[in-house]
VOGU-3710 file (C-alpha; in Angstrom, 3 decimals, decimal comma):
1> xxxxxxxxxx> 1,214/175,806/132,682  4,569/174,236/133,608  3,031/170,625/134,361  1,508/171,049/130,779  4,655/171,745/128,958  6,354/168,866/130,545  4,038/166,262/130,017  3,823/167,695/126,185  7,625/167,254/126,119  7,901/163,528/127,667
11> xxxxxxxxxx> 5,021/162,546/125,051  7,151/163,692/122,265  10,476/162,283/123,438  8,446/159,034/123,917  7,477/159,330/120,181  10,598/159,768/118,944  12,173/156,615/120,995  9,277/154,380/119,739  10,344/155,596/115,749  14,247/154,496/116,557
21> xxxxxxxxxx> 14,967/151,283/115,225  15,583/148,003/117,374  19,702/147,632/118,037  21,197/145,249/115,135  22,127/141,882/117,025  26,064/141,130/116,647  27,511/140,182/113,162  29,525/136,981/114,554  29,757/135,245/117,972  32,614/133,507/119,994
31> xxxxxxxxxx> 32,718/130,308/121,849  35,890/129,418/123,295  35,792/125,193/125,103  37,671/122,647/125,929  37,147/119,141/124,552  36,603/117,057/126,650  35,974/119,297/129,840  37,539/117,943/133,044  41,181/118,796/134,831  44,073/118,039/132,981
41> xxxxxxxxxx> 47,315/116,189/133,664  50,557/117,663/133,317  52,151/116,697/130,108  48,750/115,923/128,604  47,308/116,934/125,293  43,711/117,956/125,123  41,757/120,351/122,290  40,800/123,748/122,715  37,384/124,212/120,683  36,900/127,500/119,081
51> xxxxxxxxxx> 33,193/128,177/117,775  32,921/131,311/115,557  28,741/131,957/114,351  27,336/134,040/112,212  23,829/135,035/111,221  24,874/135,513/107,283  27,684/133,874/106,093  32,036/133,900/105,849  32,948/135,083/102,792  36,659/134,248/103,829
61> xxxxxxxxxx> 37,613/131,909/106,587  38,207/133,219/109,734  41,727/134,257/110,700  42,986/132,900/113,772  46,632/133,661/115,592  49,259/131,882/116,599  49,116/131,966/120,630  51,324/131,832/123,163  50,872/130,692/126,905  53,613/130,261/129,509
71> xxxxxxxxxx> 53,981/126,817/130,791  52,300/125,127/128,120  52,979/123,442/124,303  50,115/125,882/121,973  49,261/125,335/118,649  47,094/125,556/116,124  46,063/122,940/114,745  44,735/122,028/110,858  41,710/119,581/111,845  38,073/121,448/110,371
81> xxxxxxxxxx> 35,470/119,824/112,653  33,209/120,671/110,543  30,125/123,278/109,820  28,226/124,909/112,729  24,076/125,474/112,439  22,241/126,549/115,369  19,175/128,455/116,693  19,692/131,727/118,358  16,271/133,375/119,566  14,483/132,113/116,760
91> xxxxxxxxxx> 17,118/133,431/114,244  19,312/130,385/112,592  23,340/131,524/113,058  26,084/129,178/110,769  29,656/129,139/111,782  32,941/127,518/111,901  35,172/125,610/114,495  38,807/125,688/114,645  41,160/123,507/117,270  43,969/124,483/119,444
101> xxxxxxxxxx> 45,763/121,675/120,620  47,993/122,080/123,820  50,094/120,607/126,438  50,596/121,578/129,667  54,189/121,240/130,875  53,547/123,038/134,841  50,605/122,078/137,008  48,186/124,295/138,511  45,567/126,781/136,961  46,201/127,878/133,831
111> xxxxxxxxxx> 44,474/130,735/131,669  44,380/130,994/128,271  44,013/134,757/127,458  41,211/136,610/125,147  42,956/136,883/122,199  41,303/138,341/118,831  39,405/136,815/115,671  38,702/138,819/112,501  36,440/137,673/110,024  34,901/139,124/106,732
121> xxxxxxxxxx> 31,320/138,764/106,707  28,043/138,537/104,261  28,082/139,544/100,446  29,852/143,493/101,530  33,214/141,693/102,862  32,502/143,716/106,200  35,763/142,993/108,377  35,066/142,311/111,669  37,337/141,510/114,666  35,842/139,740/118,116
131> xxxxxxxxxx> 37,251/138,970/121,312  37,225/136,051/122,614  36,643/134,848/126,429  39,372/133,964/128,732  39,391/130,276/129,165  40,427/128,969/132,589  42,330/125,190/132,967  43,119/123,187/136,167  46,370/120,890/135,827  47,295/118,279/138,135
141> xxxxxxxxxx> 50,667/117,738/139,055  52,571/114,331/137,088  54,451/112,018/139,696  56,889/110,358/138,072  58,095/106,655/138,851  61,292/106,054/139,810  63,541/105,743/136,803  61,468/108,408/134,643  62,976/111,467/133,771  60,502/112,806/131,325
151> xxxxxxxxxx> 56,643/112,322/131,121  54,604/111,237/128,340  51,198/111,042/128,172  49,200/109,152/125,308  46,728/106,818/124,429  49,102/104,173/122,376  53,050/104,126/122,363  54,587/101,786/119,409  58,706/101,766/119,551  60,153/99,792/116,569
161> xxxxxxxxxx> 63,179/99,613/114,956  65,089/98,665/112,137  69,239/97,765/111,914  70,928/97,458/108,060  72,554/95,975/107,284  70,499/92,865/108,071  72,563/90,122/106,720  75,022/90,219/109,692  78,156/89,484/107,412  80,099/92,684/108,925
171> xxxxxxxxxx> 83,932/93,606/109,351  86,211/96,562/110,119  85,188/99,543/109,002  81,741/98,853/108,232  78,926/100,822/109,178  75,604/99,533/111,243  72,889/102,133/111,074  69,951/101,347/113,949  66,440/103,650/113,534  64,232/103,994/115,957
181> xxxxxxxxxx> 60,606/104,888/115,522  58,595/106,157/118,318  54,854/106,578/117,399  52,436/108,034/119,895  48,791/107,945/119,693  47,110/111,339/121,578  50,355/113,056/121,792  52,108/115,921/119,808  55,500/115,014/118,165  57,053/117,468/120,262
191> xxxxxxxxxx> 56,322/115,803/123,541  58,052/112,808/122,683  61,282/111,723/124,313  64,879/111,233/122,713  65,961/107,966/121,984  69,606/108,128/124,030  72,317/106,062/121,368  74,940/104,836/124,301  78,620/105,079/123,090  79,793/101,475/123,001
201> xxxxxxxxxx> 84,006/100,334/122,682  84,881/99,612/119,622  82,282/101,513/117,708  82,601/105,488/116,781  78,938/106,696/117,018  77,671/109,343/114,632  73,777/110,605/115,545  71,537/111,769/113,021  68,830/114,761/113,557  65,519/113,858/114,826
211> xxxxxxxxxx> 62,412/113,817/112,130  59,566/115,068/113,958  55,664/115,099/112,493  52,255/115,195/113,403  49,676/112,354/112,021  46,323/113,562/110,795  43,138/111,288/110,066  41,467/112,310/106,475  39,814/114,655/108,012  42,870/117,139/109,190
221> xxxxxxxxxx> 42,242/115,815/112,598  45,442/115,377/115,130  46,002/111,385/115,695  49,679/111,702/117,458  52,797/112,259/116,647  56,161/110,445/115,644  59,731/110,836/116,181  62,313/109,337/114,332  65,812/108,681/115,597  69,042/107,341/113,545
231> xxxxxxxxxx> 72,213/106,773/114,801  75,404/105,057/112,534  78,451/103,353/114,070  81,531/102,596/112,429  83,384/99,287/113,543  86,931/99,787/114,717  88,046/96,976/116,245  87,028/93,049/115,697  84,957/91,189/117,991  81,477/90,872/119,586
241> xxxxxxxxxx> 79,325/93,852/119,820  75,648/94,771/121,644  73,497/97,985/121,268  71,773/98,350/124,284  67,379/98,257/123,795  65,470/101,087/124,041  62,646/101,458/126,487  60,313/104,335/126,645  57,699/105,072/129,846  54,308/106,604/129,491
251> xxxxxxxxxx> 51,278/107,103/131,320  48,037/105,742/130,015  45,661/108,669/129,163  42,474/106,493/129,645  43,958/104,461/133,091  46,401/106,523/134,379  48,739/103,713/134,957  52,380/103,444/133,711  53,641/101,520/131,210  56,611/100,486/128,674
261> xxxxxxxxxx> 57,379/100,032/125,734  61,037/99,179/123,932  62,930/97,330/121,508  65,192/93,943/121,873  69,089/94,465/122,359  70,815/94,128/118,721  73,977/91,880/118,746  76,495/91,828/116,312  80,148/90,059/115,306  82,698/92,044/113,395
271> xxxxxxxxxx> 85,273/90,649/111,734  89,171/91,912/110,510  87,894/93,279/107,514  86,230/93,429/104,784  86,071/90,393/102,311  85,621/92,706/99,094  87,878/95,169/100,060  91,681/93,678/100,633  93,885/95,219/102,568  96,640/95,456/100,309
281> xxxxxxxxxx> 95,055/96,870/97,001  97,080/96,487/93,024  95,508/98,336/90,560  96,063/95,004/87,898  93,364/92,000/88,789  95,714/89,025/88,089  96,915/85,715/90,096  99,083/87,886/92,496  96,611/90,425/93,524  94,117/87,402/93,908
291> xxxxxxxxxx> 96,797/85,925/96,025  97,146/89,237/98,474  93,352/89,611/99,018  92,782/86,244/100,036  95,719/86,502/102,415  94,512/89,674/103,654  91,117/87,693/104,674  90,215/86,238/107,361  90,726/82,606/106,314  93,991/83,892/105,012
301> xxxxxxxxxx> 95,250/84,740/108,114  93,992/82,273/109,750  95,728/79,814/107,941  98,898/81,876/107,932  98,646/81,913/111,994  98,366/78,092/112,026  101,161/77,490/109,835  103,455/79,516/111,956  102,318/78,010/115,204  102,930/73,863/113,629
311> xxxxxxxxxx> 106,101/75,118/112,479  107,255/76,312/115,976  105,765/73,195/117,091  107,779/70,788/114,922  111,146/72,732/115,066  111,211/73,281/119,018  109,440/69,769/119,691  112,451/68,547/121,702  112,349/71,495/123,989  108,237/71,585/123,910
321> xxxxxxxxxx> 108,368/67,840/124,749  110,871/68,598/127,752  109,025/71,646/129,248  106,068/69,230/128,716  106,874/66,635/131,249  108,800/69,462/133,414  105,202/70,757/133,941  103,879/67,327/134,602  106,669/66,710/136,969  105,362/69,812/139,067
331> xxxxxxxxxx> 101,710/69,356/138,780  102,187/66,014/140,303  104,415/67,361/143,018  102,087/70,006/143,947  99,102/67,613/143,775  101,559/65,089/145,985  103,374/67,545/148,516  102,831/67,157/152,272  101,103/70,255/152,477  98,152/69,108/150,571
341> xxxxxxxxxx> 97,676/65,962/152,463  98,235/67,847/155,660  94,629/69,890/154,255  93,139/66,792/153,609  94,100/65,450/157,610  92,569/69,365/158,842  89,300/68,407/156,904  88,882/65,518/158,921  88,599/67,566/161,645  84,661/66,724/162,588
351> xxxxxxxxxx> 85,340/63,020/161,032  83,233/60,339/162,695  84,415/57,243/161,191  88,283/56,060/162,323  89,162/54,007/159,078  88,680/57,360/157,010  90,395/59,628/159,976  93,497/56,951/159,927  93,769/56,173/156,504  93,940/60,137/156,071
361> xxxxxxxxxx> 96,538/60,246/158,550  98,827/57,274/157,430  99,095/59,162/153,862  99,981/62,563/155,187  102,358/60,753/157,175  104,077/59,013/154,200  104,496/61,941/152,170  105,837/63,707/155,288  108,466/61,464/155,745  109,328/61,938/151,845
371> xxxxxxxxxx> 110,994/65,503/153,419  112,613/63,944/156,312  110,048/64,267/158,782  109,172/61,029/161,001  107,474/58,029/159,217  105,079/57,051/162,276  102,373/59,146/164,064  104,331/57,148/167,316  107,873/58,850/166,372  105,858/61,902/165,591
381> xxxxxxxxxx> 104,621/61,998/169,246  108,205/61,038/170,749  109,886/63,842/168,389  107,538/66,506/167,378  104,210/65,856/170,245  103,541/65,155/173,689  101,905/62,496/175,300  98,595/63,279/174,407  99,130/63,168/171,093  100,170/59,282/171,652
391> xxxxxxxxxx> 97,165/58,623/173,541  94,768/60,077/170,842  96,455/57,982/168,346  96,243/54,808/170,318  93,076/55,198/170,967  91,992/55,508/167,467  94,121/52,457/167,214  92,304/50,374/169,532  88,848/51,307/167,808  90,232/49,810/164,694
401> xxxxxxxxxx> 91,938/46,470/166,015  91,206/46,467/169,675  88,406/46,017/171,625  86,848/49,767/170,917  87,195/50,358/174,829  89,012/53,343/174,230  86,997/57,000/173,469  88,551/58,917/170,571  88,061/62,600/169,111  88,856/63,156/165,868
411> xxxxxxxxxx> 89,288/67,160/166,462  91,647/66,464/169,627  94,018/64,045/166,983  93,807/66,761/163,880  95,154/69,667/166,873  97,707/67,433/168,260  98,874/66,782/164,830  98,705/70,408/163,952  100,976/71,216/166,598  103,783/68,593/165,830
421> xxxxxxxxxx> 103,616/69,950/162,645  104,474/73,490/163,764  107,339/71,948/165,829  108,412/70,495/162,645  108,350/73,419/160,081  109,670/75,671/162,924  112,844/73,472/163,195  113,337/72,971/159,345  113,659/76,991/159,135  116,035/76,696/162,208
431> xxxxxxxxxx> 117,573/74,431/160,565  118,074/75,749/156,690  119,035/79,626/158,351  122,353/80,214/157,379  124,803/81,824/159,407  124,766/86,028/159,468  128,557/85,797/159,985  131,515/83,680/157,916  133,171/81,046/159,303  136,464/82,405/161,928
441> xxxx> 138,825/80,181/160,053  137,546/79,457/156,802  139,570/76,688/154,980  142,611/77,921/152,657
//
């Protein structure tokens, strides 16, 4: 009776299942990709797809949040890929996509958390809210070159810039204002670098605020990015003046090789001041304050500097003409003195003709005697050298006019006239000392 009642029972709890309705699929579905798939470089930018499906339709469009991942650049961006249609077990589900766009700044695995969509759905509004999968990421590490401080990562980098004014006619107190452009193809606006204004003398340097902003095609889709930096300077001083050029390093994103781009080196003249703006300013516009501004120019003072300096000339020309051939006296004493010949003997040292070596010797020997040293090499050896000395001599002597029998050095001749030289100067100083005491009996 027992086995009766339960098989009674499992028929009717077997009826009852088979009446229940089939479970209602899922009113939307998530896909969370990245695009394109592959490891990632540190300081890259890729997408982050986000599919969102639907068997009946959005009545609004989906809300997405603002995320945030440590170690990375996140952000959502305004690009619409488009309209989704696909096939799910025979059923035909419609959806959405939305982009994330972000840029790893640590390497290693990253995670981007499940984070949550809500969406109102078919002609009843119904709210729902779906969570999404975690996504995983693998980022290699950036080496960067030597030089390179900050990576960049793109597909195109474009640096120009522009300098006003452009005509070039520029004095104290003038401004020159340099923008430069950076424009990167592949990469946010917020991953590219600072362009560094160096402080130059002469110039006061006031730096503007970056502009920042994201290019999009017609579409809404992320191109790159652009940064925009403007620095004034103020001219101080007259005279010459370079800005440094601007180079900026990036990786390729397609080759992975390193490149540069910059901008030329801008060079500029200043000059006193300005042309249109006199120094010495009268509120009336006649002949006199005509007369100031073009003093106060540069021609003006030009002129007034030349004036002074032919005046000087023609009322000190006596003295001018004096000092003149004072100073041509002494140039052609120095050129002349015994010293210099003596250099020119010493650099004969290695000589290998004798006409040269004597003819060298004969002049040094002249000027020497000018200061009261002897006025042959022969009275040189007898007063100042040794017999060696007289035998070098002679037998550079007899190469000349003799027979050439005799073997001559021209280093052993320079030495033994180097050290009756010595002798000489030695006994000059001897000779010019004065006396540490006063005479015993000086004269009344």
């Amino acid at each position: 009776m027992r086995a009766w009642l339960l098989c009674l029972l499992w028929l009717l709890a077997a009826v009852a299942h088979a009446d229940e309705p089939a479970p209602a699929s899922p009113p939307m579905r998530v896909r969370v990709h990245q695009e394109p798939a592959g490891s990632l470089m540190q300081g890259e930018t890729t997408r982050i797809v986000v599919d969102m499906l639907t068997p009946d339709f959005f009545t609004d469009a989906p809300v997405l949040p603002e995320l945030h991942v440590d170690g990375a650049y996140l952000s959502l961006s305004d690009e619409t890929p488009g309209h989704l249609v696909e096939t799910v077990d025979g059923q035909t589900w419609s959806g959405v996509s939305r982009t994330y766009l972000i840029t790893p700044l640590m390497s290693g695995p990253m995670e981007i958390p499940s984070f949550e969509i809500t969406a109102r759905i078919g002609a009843g509004r119904t709210p729902v809210a779906v969570q999404t999968p975690p996504l995983a990421l693998q980022v290699q590490a950036l080496i960067l070159p030597a030089g390179v401080t900050e990576g960049l990562i793109a597909d195109t980098v474009k640096v120009t810039q522009t300098v006003t004014p452009e005509d070039g006619s520029l004095h104290v107190g003038d401004t020159v204002t340099r923008r430069v452009e950076i424009s990167a193809e592949g990469a946010p606006a917020m991953m590219l670098p600072p362009t560094v204004f160096a402080p130059v003398d002469g110039l006061t340097l006031y730096a503007a605020s970056p502009v920042t902003r994201d290019a999009v095609d017609n579409h809404g889709g992320f191109v790159g990015g652009s940064r925009v930096d403007t620095a004034s300077y103020v001219i101080d001083h007259r005279g010459r003046y370079t800005l440094p050029p601007v180079t900026v390093r990036w990786m390729d994103s397609r080759t992975r090789e390193w490149r540069q781009s910059k901008v030329p080196a801008v060079h500029f003249h200043a000059w006193w001041g300005s042309t249109d703006k006199p120094r010495f300013a009268l509120p009336q516009r006649g002949f006199m304050p005509r007369l100031i501004e073009w003093l106060s120019s540069d021609t003006g003072i030009a002129v007034i500097v030349l004036a002074i300096w032919a005046w000087l000339a023609w009322h000190f020309r006596d003295a001018c003409l004096r000092y003149w051939y004072q100073w041509k006296a002494w140039r052609y004493r120095r050129r002349h003195a015994e010293s210099v010949a003596f250099r020119a003997v010493r650099r004969q040292r290695h000589a290998a003709s004798a006409a040269v070596l004597a003819s060298v010797v004969d002049d040094w020997v002249r000027r020497a005697a000018e200061d009261g040293a002897p006025d042959s090499v022969a009275a040189w050896a007898v007063r100042y050298g040794d017999v060696s000395l007289q035998a070098h001599w002679n037998a550079l002597q007899d190469a000349l006019y003799g027979q050439g029998a005799s073997t001559w050095l021209a280093s052993d001749l320079v030495d033994g006239l180097t050290d009756a030289r010595r002798r000489w100067k030695r006994g000059m100083r001897r000779w010019q000392r004065r006396p540490a005491l006063p005479p015993l009996n000086p004269a009344p």
